[in-house]
C-alpha positions in Angstrom: 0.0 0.0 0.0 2.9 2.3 0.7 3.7 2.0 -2.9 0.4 3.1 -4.3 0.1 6.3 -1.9 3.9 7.0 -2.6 3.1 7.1 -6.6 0.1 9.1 -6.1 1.4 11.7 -3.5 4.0 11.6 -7.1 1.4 12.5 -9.2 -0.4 15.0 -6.8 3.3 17.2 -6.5 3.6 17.1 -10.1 0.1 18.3 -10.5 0.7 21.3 -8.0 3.7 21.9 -9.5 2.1 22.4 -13.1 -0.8 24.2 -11.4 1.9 26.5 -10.2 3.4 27.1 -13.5 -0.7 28.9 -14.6 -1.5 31.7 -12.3 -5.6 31.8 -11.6 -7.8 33.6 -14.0 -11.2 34.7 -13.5 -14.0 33.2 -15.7 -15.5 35.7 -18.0 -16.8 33.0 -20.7 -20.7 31.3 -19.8 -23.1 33.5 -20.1 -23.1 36.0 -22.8 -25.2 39.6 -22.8 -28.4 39.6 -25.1 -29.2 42.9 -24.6 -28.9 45.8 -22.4 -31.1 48.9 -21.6 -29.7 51.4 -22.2 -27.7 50.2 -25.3 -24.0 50.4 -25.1 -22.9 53.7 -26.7 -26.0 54.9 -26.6 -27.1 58.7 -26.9 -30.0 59.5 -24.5 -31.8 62.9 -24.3 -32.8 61.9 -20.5 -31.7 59.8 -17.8 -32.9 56.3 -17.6 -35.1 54.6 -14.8 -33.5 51.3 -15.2 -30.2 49.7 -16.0 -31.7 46.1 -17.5 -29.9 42.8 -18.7 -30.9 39.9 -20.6 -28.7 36.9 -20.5 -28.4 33.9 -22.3 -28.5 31.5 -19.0 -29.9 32.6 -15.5 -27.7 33.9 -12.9 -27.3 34.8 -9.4 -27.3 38.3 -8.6 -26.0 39.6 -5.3 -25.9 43.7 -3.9 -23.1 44.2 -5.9 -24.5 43.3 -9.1 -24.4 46.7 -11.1 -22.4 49.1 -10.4 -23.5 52.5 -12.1 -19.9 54.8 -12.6 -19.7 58.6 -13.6 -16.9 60.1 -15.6 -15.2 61.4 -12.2 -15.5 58.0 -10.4 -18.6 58.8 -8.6 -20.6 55.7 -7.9 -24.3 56.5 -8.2 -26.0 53.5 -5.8 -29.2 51.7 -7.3 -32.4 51.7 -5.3 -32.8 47.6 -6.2 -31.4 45.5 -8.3 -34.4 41.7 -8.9 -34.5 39.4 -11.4 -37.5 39.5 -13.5 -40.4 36.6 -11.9 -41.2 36.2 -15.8 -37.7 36.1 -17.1 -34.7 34.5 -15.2 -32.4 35.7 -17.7 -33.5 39.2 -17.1 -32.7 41.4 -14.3 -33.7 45.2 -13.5 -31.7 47.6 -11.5 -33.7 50.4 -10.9 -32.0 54.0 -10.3 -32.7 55.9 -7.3 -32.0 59.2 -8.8 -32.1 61.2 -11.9 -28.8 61.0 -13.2 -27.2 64.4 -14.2 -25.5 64.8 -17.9 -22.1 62.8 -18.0 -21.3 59.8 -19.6 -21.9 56.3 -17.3 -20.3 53.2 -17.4 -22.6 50.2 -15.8 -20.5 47.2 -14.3 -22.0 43.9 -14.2 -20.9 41.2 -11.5 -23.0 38.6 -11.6 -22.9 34.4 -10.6 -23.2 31.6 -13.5 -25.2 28.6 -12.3 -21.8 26.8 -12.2 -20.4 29.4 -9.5 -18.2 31.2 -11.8 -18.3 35.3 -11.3 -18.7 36.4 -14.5 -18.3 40.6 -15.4 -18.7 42.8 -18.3 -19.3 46.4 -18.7 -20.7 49.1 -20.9 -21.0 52.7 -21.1 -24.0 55.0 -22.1 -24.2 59.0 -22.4 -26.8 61.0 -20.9 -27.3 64.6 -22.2 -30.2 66.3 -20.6 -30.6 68.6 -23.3 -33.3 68.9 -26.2 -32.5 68.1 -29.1 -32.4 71.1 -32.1 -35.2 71.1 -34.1 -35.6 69.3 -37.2 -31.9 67.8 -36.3 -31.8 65.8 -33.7 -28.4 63.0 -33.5 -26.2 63.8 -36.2 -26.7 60.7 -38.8 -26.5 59.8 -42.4 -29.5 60.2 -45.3 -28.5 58.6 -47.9 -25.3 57.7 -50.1 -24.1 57.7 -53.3 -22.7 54.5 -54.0 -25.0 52.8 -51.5 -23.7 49.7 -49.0 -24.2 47.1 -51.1 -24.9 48.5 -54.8 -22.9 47.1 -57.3 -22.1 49.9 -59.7 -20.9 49.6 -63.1 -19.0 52.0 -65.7 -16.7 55.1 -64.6 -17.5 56.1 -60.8 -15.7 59.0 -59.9 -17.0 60.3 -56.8 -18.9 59.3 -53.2 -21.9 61.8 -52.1 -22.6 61.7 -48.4 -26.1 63.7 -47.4 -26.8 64.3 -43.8 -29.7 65.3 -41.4 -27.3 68.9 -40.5 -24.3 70.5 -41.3 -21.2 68.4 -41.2 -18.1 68.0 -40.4 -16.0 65.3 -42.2 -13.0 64.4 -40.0 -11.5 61.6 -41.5 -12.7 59.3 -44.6 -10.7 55.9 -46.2 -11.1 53.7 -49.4 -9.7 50.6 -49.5 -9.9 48.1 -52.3 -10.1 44.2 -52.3 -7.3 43.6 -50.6 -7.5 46.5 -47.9 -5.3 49.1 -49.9 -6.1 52.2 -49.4 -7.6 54.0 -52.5 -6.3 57.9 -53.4 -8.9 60.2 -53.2 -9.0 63.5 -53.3 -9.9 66.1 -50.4 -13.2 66.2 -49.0 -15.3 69.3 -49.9 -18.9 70.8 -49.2 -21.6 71.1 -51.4 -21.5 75.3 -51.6 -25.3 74.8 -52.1 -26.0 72.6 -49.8 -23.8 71.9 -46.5 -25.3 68.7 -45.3 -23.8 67.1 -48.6 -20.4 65.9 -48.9 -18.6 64.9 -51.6 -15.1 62.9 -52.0 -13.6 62.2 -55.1 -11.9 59.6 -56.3 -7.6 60.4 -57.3 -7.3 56.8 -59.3 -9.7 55.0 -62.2 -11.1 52.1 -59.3 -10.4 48.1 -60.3 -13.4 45.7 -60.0 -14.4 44.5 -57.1 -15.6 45.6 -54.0 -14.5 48.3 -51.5 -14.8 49.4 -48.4 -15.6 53.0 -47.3 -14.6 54.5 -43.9 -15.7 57.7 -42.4 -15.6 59.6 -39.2 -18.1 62.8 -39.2 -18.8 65.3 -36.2 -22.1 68.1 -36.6 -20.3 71.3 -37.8 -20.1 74.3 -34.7 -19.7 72.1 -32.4 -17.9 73.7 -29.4 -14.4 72.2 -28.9 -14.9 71.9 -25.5 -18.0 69.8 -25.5 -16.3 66.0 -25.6 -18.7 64.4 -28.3 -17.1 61.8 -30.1 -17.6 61.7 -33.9 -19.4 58.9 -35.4 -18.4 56.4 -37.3 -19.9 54.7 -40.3 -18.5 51.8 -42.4 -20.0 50.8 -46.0 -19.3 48.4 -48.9 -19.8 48.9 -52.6 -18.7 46.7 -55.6 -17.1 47.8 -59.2 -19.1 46.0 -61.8 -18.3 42.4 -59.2 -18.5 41.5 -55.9 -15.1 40.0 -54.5 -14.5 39.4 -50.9 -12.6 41.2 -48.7 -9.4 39.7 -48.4 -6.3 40.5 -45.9 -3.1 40.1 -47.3 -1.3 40.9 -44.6 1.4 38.2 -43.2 0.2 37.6 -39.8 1.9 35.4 -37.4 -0.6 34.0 -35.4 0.2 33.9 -31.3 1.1 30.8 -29.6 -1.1 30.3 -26.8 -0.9 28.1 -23.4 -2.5 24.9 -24.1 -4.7 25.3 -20.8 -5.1 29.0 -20.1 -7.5 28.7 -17.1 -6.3 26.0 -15.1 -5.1 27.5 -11.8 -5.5 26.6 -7.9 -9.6 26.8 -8.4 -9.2 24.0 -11.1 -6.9 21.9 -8.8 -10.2 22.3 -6.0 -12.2 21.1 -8.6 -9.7 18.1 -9.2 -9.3 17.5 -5.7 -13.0 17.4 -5.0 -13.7 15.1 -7.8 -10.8 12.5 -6.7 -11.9 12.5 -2.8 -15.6 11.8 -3.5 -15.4 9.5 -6.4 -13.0 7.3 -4.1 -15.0 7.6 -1.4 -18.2 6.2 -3.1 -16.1 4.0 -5.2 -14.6 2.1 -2.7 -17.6 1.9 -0.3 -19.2 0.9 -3.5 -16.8 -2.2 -3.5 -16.7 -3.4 -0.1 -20.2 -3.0 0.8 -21.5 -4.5 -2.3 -18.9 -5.9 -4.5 -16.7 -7.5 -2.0 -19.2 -8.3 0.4 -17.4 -6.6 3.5 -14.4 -9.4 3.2 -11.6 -6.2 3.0 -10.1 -4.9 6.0 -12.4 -2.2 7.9 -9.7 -0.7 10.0 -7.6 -0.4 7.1 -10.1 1.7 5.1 -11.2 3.8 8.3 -7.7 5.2 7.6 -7.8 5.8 4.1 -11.1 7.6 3.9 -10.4 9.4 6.4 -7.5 11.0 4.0 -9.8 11.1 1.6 -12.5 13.3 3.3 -9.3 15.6 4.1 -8.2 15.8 0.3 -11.8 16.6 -0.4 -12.4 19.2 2.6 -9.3 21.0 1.3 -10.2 21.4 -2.4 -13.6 22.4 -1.0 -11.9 24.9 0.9 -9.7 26.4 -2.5 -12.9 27.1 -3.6 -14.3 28.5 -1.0 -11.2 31.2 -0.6 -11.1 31.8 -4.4 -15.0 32.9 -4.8 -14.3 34.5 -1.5 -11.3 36.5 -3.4 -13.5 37.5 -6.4 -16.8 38.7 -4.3 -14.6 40.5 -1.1 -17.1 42.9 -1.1 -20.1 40.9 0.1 -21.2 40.4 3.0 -20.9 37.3 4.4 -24.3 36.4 5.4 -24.9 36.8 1.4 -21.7 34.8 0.4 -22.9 32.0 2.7 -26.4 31.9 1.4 -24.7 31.1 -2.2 -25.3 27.6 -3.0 -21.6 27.3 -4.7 -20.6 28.0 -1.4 -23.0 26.1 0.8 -23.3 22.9 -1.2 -19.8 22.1 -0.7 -20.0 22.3 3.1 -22.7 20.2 3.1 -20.6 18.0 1.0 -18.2 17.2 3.9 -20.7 17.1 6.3 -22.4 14.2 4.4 -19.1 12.6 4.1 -18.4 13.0 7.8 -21.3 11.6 8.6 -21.4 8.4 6.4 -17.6 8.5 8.2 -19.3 8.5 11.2 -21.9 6.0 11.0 -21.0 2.9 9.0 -24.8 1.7 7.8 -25.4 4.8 6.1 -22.0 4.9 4.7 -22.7 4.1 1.3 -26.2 6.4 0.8 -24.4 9.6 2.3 -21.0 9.6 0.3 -23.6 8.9 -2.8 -25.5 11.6 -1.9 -22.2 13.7 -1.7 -21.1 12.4 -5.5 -24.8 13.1 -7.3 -24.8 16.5 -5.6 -21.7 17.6 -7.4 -23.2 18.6 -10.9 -25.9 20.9 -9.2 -23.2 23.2 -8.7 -20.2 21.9 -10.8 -20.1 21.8 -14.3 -22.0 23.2 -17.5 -24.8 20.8 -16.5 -27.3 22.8 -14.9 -27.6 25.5 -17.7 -30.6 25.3 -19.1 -29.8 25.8 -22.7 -27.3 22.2 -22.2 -30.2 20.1 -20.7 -31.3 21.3 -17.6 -32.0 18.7 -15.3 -31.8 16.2 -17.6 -28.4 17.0 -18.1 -27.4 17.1 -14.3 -29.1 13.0 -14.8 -26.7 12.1 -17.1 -23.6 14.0 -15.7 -24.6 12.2 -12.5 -24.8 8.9 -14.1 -21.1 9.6 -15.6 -19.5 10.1 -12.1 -21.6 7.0 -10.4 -19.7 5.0 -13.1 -16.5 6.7 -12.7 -16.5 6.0 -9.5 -17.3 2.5 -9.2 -14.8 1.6 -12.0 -12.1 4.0 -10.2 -12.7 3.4 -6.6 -13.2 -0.4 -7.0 -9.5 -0.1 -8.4 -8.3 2.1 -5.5 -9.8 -0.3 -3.2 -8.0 -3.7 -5.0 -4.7 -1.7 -4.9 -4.8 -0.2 -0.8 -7.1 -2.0 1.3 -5.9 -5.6 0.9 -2.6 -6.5 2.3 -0.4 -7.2 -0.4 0.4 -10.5 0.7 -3.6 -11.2 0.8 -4.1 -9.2 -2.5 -4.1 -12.4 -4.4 -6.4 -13.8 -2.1 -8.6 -11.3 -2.8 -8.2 -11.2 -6.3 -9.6 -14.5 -6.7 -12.9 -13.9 -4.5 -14.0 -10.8 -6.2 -12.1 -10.3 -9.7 -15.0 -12.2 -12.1 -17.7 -10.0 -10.2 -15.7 -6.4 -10.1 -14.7 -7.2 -13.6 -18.5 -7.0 -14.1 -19.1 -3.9 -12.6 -15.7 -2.7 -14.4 -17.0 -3.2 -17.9 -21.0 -1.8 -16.9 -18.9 1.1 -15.6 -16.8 1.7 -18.8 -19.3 1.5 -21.2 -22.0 4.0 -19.4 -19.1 6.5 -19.1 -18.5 6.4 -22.3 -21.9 6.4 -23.6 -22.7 9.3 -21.5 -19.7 10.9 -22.2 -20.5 11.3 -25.8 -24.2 12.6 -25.0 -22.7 15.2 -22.9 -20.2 16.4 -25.9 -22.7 16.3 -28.4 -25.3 18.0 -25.6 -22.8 21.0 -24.8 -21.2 21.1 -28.2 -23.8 20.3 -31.0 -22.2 21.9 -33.4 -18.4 22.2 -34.4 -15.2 22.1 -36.9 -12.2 19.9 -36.1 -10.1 23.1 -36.2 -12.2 25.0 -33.5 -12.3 21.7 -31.3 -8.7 21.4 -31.5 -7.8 24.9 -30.5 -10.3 25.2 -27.7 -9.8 24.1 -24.3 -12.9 22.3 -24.2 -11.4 20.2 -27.3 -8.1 19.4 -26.1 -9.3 18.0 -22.2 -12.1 16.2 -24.2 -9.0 14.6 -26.6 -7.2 13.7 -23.5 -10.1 12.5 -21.9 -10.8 9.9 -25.0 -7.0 8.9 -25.0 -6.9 7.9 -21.5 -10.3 6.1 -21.5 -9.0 4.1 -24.5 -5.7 3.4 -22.5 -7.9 1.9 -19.6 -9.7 0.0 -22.3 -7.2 -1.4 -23.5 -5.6 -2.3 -20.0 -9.0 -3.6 -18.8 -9.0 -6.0 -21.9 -5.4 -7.2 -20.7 -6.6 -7.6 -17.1 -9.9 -9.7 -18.4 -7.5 -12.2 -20.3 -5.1 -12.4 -17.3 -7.9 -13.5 -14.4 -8.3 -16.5 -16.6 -5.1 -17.6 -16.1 -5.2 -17.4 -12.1 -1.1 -18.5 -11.4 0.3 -16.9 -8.8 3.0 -15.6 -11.3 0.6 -13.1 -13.3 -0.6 -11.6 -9.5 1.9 -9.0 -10.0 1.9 -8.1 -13.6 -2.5 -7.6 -12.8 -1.5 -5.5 -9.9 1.1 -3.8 -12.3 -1.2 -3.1 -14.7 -3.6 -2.0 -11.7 -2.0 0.9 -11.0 -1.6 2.1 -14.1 -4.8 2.1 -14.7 -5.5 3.9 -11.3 -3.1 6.7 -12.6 -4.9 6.9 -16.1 -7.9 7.5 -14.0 -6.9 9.7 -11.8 -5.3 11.8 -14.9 -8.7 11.8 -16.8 -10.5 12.9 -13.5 -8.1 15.7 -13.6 -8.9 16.5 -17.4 -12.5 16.4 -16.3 -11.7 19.0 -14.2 -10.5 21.1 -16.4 -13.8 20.7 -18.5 -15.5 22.6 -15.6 -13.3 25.6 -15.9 -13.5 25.2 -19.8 -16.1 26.4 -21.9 -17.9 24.6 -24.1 -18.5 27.3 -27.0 -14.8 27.6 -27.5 -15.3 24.7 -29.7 -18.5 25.1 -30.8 -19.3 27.1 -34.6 -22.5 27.0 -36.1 -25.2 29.1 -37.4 -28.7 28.3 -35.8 -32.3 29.5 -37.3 -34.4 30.4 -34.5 -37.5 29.5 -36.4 -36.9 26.3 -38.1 -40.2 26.6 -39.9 -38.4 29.3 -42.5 -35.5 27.1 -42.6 -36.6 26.2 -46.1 -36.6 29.5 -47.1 -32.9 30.5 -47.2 -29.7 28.5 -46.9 -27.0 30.4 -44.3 -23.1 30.3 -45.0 -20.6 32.4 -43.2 -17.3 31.5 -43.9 -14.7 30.9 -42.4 -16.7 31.9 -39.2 -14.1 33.0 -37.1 -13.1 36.7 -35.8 -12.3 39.3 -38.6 -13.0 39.3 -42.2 -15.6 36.7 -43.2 -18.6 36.6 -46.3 -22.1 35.7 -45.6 -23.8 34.1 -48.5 -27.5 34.0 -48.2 -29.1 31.4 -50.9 -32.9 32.2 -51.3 -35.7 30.0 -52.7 -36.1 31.2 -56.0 -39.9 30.7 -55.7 -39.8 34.2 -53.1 -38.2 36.1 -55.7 -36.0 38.6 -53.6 -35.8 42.1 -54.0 -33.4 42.9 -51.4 -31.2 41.8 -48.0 -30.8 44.0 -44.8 -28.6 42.1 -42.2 -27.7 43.2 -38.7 -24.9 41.5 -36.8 -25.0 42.2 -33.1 -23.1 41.3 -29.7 -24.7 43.1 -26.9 -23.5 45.3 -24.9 -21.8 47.1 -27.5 -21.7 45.6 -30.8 -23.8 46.3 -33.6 -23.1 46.5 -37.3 -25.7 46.6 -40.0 -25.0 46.3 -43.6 -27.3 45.7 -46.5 -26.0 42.8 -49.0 -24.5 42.6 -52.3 -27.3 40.8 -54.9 -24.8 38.8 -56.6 -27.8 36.8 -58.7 -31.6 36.4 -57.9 -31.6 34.0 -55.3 -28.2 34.8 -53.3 -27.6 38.0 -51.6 -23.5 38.4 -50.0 -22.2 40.1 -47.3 -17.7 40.6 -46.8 -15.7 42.4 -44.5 -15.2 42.9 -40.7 -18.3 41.4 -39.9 -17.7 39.0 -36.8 -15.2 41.0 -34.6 -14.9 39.2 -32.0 -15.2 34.9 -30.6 -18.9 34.4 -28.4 -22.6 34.3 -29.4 -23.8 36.8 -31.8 -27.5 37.4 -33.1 -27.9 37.9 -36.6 -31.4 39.3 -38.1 -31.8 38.9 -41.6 -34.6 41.2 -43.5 -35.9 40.6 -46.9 -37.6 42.3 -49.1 -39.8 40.3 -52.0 -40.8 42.1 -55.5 -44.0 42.4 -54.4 -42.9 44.3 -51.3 -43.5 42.0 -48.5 -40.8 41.7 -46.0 -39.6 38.6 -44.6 -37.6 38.7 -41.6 -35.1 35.6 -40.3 -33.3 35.4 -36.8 -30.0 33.4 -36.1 -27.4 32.7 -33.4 -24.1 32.7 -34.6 -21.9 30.9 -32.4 -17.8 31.7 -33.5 -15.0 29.3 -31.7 -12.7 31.1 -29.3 -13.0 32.4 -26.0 -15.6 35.4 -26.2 -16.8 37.6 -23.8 -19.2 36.4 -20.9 -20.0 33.4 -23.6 -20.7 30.1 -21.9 
């Protein structure tokens, strides 16, 4: 026995060791923003009653949930901050007072179902002031080339026509390939001074181009901070092309495993002490009938409710660390924090009392994806979900704690013994064990990643622990097969290669417990890219390709029916809090409409509203999730 706890007090100084090597990082990736009131950037004319959130998932709120910030620092406190009773995804902070004119930036801390603090933040003006008449916020009229045309024959020139006099600050051309374009100084329309015009320098090359401009209303006092706005639009030269960067770029290297860190190594901790726990009660109540030593493992769980106290206790401190400022009446009414306690005091008391042994350090294991893991989101399952992730870790742990049990509790001298009483029935249970795990394991992939490339699985986290995961299960596969056709030859001789082969086994478990770990501090939309209808009814209406879907220049080619004979496309592309782009498309033929440039800027969930206008003038409109690999922000 002093060999098996000597190679995995090994392993666990390795792990810490590693751990070491990746400081901690706060989780900002399960739960992405739908939408905010007020929007981000937004202009208003009055101050706001309510600062309001919609989420993806439900979360925890707690009295520090929004923070409302002046430009001078000045918190301005909330009078309450509730979660909608109709919407769980929603909450409403309502403000006490009318806010004076400055610009605000709102902080959000709120909790993810899995415990995780999540934060994001967006900003929001507030002028108190009228707007002039017949103005109003300074925006664009119309264009000449407009987003979208295709033009043909000699263009020399872009007309700009605004709601009020103007100020152009700044305006770029760039071709194809993202060259800029010469083109001549801007200059007013001497009849008319809410028209601009900008000339071209150069004859322009077919394809399609991309138009930049910064404009500011003209008079503006140069002490009033407004900042000019910014527009972006795309026309084509007698063909669309996509935009294409040409630029060398060398792409980062990145850690393998950005987030592990000490809260991780809890996780890891937690998961090893209660899957041995249950595991190996599992074996000697039931599979070996009591015939092991009872003193022997009053010693050993007893080190393994310690190893599970303390990484209930790294958890504890580092959700302590990122809420500090709550009190801790509230940070003890959290169930991340409360379930965990009552964790150990289940354990304890199936310690304590030996018949109950067995229900209360079960009880302990199914409680762990109520609070752990991705399975209590709604959007992965639900409850449902939380079933099968349960079902996962019952069979994890009575494959891995009836090994831990084989290797420690018998004497060695008696392990053969042993062996011989309870290998054809444990050998059972082994193979039972195995084949749910796996079978759940790919339900809860395909469950929390139903969509994906083999690129964006390999380069997320998510992907890589779940690779790791597969090649350690197949090892114990293959090892269990090895220790199947060894029982049948029962000479004393192959007692030490099974035990041999034991342990490693035990390692490659507790290695893929530690890779399962990681998947609760990994997010499952790293690897995830797909483009969802939201009404599957109209999905034979129009055929959705963005390519390559990842952050930075992409196309979006929408294929119509030809039988609703398209006039024309309006698409908006948004990422609350502060993310909206709307272009209209390129008609390329009748049925398919194209969008290019910097239309994804950024990995998470986006919403994608797609408005279409048929001959006849009826408009159809069509709603998406995108979903783009990568670690975005708030995304789960």
């Amino acid at each position: 026995m002093s060999y098996v706890f000597t190679k995995i007090g090994t392993i666990c100084m390795v792990v810490i060791f590693l751990l070491s090597l990746f400081p901690g990082t706060l989780t900002e990736a399960h739960s992405s923003i739908v939408k905010t009131l007020p929007e981000g950037g937004q202009r208003l004319n009055d101050s706001p009653d309510t600062i309001e959130i919609w989420f993806v998932d439900p979360v925890k709120l707690h009295s520090d949930t929004i923070k409302l910030i002046g430009t001078s620092g000045k918190s301005f406190n909330l009078d309450s901050t509730y979660i909608d009773p109709k919407n769980p995804r929603h909450i409403v902070g309502n403000i006490k007072k009318e806010l004076p004119a400055d610009s605000y930036t709102a902080e959000i801390n709120v909790i993810a179902l899995d415990g995780d603090i999540l934060t994001q933040k967006f900003s929001f003006e507030v002028l108190n002031a009228a707007p002039k008449k017949n103005e109003g916020p300074l925006k664009l009229l119309k264009q000449s080339p407009n987003d979208g045309e295709i033009i043909s024959g000699e263009y020399k020139k872009i007309d700009l026509w605004f709601n009020q006099s103007v100020d152009l600050t700044a305006i770029g051309l760039f071709d194809k390939n993202q060259q800029p374009i010469k083109i001549k100084e801007p200059y007013k329309d001497p009849q008319d001074p809410t028209h601009i015009i900008v000339e071209f320098d150069e004859p322009l090359d077919k394809g399609t181009f991309q138009v930049t401009w910064y404009a500011r209303p003209s008079q503006v006092d140069s002490s009033n901070k407004i900042p000019d706005i910014l527009d972006v639009f795309y026309f084509a030269n007698d063909e669309f092309t996509p935009i294409k960067d040409t630029r060398a770029v060398k792409p980062m290297s990145e850690p393998w495993f950005s987030q592990i860190g000490f809260k991780q190594f809890g996780y890891w901790l937690i998961f090893v002490g209660i899957t041995l726990l249950f595991g190996s009660s599992f074996f000697n109540k039931v599979v070996s009938k009591d015939i092991t030593e009872y003193k022997r493992w009053r010693v050993i769980s007893l080190g393994l409710i310690l190893i599970t106290t303390l990484g209930a206790v790294l958890l504890i401190i580092q959700q302590r660390i990122e809420l500090m400022d709550l009190p801790l009446n509230e940070f003890f009414s959290l169930k991340y924090i409360w379930v965990p306690i009552v964790q150990i005091i289940l354990l304890l008391v199936g310690y304590t009392i030996k018949k109950v042994e067995l229900v209360a350090f079960g009880l302990a294991l199914v409680t762990v994806p109520f609070v752990m893991g991705h399975a209590s989101y709604p959007r992965y399952g639900g409850f449902l979900s939380i079933i099968v992730n349960a079902l996962h870790l019952t069979a994890a742990s009575i494959w891995l704690g009836g090994i831990f049990s084989i290797l420690t509790i018998a004497k060695k001298n008696e392990f053969s013994l042993l062996l011989e009483r309870v290998s054809d029935k444990f050998s059972r249970w082994a193979l039972w064990s195995l084949l749910v795990i796996i079978l759940t394991g790919f339900i809860m992939t395909f469950q929390y990643v139903p969509s994906f490339s083999i690129e964006s699985f390999l380069k997320s986290e998510w992907g890589k622990a779940i690779i790791l995961k597969v090649a350690f299960t197949t090892l114990i596969i293959i090892i269990g097969y090895l220790q199947r056709k060894a029982l049948k030859q029962v000479a004393n001789n192959l007692f030490n290669k099974f035990y041999r082969r034991s342990m490693y086994e035990f390692v490659y478990g507790l290695l893929l417990i530690f890779f399962a770990s990681i998947l609760v501090v990994a997010t499952p939309t790293e690897a995830e890219q797909g483009v969802y209808p939201q009404n599957r009814a109209q999905y034979s209406d129009i055929k959705v390709d963005i390519s390559p879907l990842k952050p930075g220049l992409n196309v979006l080619t929408l294929d119509f029916n030809k039988e609703l004979d398209i006039k024309s496309v309006k698409v908006k592309i948004a990422m609350p809090p502060d993310y909206s782009i709307e272009y209209n498309a390129f008609k390329v033929n009748k049925e398919t409409f194209k969008i290019t440039g910097n239309i994804i800027h950024s990995s998470g969930t986006l919403s994608m509203e797609v408005e279409a206008v048929k001959a006849n003038g009826e408009l159809r409109k069509y709603e998406y999730t995108i979903v783009v690999p990568g670690t975005g922000s708030m995304d789960e």
